[in-house]
Structures are given as structure tokens and as C-alpha cells.
C-alpha positions as CSV (number, residue, x, y, z in Angstrom):
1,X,-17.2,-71.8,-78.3
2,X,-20.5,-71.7,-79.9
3,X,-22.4,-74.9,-80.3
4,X,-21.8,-75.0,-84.1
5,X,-18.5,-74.8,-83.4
6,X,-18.5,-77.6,-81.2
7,X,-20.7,-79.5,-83.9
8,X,-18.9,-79.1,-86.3
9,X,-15.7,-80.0,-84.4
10,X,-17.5,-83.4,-82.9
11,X,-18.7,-84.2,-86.5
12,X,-15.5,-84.5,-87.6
13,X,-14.5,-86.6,-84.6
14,X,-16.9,-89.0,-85.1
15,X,-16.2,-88.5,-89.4
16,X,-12.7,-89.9,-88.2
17,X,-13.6,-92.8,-86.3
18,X,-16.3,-94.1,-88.5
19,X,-14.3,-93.5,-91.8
20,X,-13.2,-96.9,-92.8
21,X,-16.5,-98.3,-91.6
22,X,-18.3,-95.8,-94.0
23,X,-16.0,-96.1,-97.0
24,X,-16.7,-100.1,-96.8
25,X,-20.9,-99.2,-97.1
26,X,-19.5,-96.8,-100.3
27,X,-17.4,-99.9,-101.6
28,X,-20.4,-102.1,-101.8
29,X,-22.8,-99.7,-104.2
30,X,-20.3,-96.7,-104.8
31,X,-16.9,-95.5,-105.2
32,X,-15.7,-97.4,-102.1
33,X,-14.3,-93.4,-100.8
34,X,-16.9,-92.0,-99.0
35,X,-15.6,-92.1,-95.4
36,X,-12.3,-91.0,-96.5
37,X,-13.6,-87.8,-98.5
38,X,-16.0,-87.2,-95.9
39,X,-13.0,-87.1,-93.3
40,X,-10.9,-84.5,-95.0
41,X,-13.7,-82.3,-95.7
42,X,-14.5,-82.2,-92.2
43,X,-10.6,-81.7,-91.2
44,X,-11.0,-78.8,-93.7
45,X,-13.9,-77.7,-91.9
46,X,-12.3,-77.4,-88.4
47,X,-9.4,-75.4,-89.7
48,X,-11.8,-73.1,-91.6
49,X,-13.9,-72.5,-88.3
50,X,-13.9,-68.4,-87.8
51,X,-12.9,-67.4,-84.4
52,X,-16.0,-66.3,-82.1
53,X,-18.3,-65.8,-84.8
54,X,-22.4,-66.3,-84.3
55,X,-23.6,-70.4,-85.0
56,X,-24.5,-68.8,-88.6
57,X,-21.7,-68.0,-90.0
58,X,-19.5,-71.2,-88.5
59,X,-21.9,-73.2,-90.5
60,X,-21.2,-71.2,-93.4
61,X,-17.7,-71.6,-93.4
62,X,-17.8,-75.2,-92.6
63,X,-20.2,-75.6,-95.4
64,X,-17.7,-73.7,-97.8
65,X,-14.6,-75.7,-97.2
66,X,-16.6,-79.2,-97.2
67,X,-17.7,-78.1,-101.0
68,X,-13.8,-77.5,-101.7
69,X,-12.0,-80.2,-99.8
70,X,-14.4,-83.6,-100.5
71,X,-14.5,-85.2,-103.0
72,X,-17.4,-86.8,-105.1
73,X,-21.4,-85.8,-104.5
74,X,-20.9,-85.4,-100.1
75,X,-19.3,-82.3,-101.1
76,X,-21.7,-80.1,-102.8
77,X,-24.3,-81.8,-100.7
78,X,-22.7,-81.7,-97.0
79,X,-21.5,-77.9,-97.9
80,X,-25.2,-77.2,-99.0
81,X,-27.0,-78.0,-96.2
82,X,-24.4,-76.5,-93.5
83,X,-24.3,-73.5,-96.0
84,X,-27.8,-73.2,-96.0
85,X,-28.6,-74.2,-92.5
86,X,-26.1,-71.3,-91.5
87,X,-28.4,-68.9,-93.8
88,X,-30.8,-69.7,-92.2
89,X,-29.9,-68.7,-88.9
90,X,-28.4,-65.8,-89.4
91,X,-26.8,-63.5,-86.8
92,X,-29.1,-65.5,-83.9
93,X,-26.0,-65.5,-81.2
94,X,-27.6,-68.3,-79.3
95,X,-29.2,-71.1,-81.0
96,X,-33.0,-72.8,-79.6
97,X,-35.2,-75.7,-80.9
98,X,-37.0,-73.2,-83.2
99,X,-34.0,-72.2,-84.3
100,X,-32.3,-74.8,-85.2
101,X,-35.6,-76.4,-86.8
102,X,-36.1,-73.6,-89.5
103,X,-31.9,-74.1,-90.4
104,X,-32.3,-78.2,-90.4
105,X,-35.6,-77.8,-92.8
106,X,-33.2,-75.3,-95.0
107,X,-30.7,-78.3,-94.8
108,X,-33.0,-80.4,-96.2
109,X,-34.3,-78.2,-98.6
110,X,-30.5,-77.4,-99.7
111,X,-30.2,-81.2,-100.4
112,X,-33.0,-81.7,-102.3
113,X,-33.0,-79.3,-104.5
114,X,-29.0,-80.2,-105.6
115,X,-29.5,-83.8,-105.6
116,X,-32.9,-83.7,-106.8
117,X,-33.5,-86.9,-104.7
118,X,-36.9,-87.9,-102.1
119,X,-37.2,-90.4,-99.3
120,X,-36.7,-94.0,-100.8
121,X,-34.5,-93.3,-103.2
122,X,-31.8,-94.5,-101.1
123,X,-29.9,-91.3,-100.2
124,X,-29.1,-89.2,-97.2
125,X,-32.5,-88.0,-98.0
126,X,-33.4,-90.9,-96.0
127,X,-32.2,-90.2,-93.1
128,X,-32.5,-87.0,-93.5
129,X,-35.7,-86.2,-93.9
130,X,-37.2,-88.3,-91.1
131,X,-34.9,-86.3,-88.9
132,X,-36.2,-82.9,-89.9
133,X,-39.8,-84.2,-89.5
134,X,-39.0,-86.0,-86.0
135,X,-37.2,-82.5,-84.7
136,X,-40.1,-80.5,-86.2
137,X,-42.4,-82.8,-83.8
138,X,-40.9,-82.6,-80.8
139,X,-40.5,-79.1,-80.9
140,X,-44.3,-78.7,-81.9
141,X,-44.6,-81.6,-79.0
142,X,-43.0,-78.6,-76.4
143,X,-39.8,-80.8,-76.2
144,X,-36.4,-78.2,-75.8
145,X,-33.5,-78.1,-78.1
146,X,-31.9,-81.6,-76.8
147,X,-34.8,-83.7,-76.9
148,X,-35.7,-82.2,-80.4
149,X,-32.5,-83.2,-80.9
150,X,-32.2,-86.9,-79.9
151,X,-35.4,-87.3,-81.6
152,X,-33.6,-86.6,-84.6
153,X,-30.7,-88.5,-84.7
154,X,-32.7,-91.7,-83.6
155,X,-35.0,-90.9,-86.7
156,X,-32.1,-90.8,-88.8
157,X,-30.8,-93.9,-87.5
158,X,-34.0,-95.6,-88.3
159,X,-34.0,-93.9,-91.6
160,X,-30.2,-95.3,-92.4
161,X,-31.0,-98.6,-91.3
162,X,-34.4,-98.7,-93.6
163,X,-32.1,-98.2,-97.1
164,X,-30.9,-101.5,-96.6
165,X,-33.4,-102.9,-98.9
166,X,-33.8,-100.3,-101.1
167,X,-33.1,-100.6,-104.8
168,X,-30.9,-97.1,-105.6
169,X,-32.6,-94.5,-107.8
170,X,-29.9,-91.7,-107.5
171,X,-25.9,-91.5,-107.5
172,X,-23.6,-94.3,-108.5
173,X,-25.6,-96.8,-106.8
174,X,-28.5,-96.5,-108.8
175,X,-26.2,-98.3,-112.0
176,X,-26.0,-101.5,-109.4
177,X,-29.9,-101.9,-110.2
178,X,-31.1,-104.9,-108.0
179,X,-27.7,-105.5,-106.9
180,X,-27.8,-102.4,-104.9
181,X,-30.5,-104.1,-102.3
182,X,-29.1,-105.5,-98.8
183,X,-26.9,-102.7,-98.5
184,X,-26.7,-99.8,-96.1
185,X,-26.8,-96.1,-97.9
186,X,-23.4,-94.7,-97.0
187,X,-24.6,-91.0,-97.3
188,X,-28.0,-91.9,-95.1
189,X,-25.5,-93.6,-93.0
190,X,-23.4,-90.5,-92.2
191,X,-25.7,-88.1,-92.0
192,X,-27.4,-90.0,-89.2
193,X,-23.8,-90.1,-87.7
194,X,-23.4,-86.2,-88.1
195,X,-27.4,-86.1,-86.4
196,X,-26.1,-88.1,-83.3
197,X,-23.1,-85.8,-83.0
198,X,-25.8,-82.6,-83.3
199,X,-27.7,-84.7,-79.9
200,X,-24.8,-85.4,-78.4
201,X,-23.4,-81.4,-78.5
202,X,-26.5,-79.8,-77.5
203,X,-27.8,-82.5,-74.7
């Protein structure tokens, strides 16, 4: 099992056990459904996993049934950046920290470009982005592929955790105005969860 694969399958572990905790963040500034969405995606994801294929294309097909199987904004956005990350690796059979650093900065790029969001506007862009940047540092720093990697996920931690007082400027939140302030970003707050999982597989 490649380490997508195994990704992709913790991902949706994690997806599972965090999904009530994640739709109440969404119920505060949203439609109060993001952890649930966000779950059957994922289960969609697992049972869409090609068998022994390179990390590329298990990315891409996660990516495809996540745009077909959530509902709301985390699906086009989630597919994108597993769609793109998977692009961006290509046939590589084994994936290392430069590797993975050129498909997490397509990620990003994926996500930007369709939600046409930056860093403060109270997005997964928030966590996010710090994470790319953090990974792109500790690989420039010599770190290897898991220490890239928990540099990541505690940056997008930190990023999730610094939406709390942000006003929205994007999605459904964004209507809530002032009111949206005090509250955690529940798309920052699972893409930091999917970064963790990402540590945790390749440590």
C-alpha cells in the first residue's frame, strides 16, 4: 500500500471521528454540515482507491469522488487539491519531501485559484498555506519527508487556531459579518486535521 493510499485511508479515519466536532464549528458560521459531508466524501474516497497504482494517481481518484460525493464548497475544494496534488506527482512510484512539497504547493495553488480566497480570510487557506510554507522550510532546512511533514500539520494547527478572531471574507460565513469572530474556521480546521493524518502516515 502506497503512502497515499494509506493517507487517504487515515484521512478518512480521523474525518470519522472528528465529524460531529467539525459540523458543530460549521453550525456556528455555516451550514452546520461540514463534518458530515466531509465524511462521506472521504468514505467515497476509500472505495474509489485504485488497486496498486503509483501515489499520483490514488490522489487523483480520491480527489474525483470527493468532488462527487460532498456536498457544499469542501467538495470542489478537497477534490482540487488531491486532484492537483496527484498531477503533480505524476507516475513518481515512491514519494520524498521534494516530492510531496511541489504536489502540496499545487494543492494550494488548486485551492486558491477555485475559491479565490488568501490567508486571513478565514478559510482553509489558513491553515493551508502556513503548512505549505512550513513544509517548504524544512525541506530547504535539510529535514526528510516526516519532519517536513510534522512541520506542516503543527503549522496548520496554528493556522486553524488563529481564524478564531477573524471576521469571514469568503463562503457562508462571510454574511455573519462581525458575528463570525470567536469562532474556529471549520474548513481551516479540517485541513489541519487531514495535515496531521499526512505526519502521522509518513513518520
Amino acid at each position: 500500500m502506497s503512502a497515499a493510499e494509506r493517507w487517504v485511508r487515515t484521512a478518512a479515519e480521523r474525518v470519522a471521528a472528528d465529524a460531529e466536532r467539525l459540523t458543530r464549528l460549521d453550525a456556528a458560521i455555516g451550514d452546520g454540515d461540514h463534518g458530515h459531508n466531509l465524511e462521506r466524501g472521504f468514505t467515497a474516497a476509500v472505495a474509489a482507491l485504485p488497486g496498486d497504482a503509483p501515489p499520483g494517481k490514488v490522489l487523483v481518484a480520491a480527489g474525483r469522488a470527493l468532488v462527487s460525493k460532498t456536498g457544499g464548497a469542501s467538495g470542489p475544494l478537497y477534490g482540487t487539491a488531491l486532484r492537483r496534488a496527484g498531477k503533480a506527482l505524476g507516475d513518481t512510484a515512491e514519494i520524498d519531501a521534494a516530492a510531496l512539497a511541489t504536489a502540496l504547493r499545487a494543492a494550494l495553488d488548486g485551492v486558491t485559484e477555485l475559491g479565490r480566497a488568501a490567508q486571513g480570510d478565514k478559510t482553509m487557506v489558513d491553515a493551508l498555506a502556513p503548512a505549505v510554507a512550513a513544509f517548504e522550510q524544512a525541506r530547504d532546512d535539510g529535514g526528510d519527508l516526516a519532519a517536513c511533514a510534522r512541520a506542516a500539520a503543527d503549522a496548520a494547527e496554528r493556522g486553524a487556531e488563529a481564524t478564531v478572531p477573524l471576521q469571514a471574507h469568503k463562503g457562508r460565513a462571510s454574511y455573519l459579518g462581525e458575528r463570525s469572530k470567536g469562532h474556529m474556521d471549520p474548513g481551516a480546521a479540517s485541513t489541519a486535521l487531514l495535515l496531521r493524518a499526512l505526519a502521522d502516515t509518513v513518520s
